[in-house]
N, C-alpha and C positions, 0 to 999 in steps of 0.2 A: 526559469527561475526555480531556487530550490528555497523551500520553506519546512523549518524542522515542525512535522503535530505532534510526537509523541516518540517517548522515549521507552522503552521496555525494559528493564535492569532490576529482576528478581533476582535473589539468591542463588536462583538455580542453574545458574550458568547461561552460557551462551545461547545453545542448542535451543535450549527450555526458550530463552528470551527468541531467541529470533524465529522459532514455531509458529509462536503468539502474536509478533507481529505480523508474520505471513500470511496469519488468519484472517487477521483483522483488516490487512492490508486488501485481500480478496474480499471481502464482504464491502467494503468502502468504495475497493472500484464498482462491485456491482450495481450499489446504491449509484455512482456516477452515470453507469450506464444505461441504469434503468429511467433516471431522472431526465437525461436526451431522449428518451424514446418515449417519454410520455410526453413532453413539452416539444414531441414534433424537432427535436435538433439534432443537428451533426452531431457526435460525439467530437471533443479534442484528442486528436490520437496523441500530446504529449502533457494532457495533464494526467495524472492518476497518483496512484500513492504506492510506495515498495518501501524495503527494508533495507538497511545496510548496517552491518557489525562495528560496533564500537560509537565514540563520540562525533556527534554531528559536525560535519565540514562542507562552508558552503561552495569550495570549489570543486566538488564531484559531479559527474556526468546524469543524466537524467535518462530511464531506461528507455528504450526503443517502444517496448511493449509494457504493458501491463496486466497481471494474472486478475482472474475476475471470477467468482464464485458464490452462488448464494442457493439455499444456504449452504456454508463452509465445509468444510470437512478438516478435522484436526491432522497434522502433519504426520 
């Protein structure tokens, strides 16, 4: 299932926009994974959260992997 959380759409283009979400996106899955390994659980290997360019559509594919990072490092 694909569910929209957050949209990024500064002024500052693309680039700038889609950084940000990449950040975010890696600090999110961390918190996911960190949350399984404290409450003792499997991780889901197809939930997590990633970015994709432009407006949300819910017939796009769901990634294989998920990048995972904490804390982040800016792009």
């Amino acid at each position: 299932m694909r569910v929209h959380f957050a949209t990024f759409d500064a002024a500052d283009g693309l680039e700038y926009n889609l950084a940000n979400c990449r950040m975010a996106a890696r600090a999110l899955n961390a918190n996911v994974a960190a949350l399984a390994e404290k409450l003792a659980y499997e991780r889901q290997s197809d939930l997590g959260y990633w970015c994709e360019a432009g407006a949300f559509d819910q017939r796009g594919d769901v990634p294989a992997t998920f990048d995972t990072e904490w804390p982040t490092e800016a792009e």
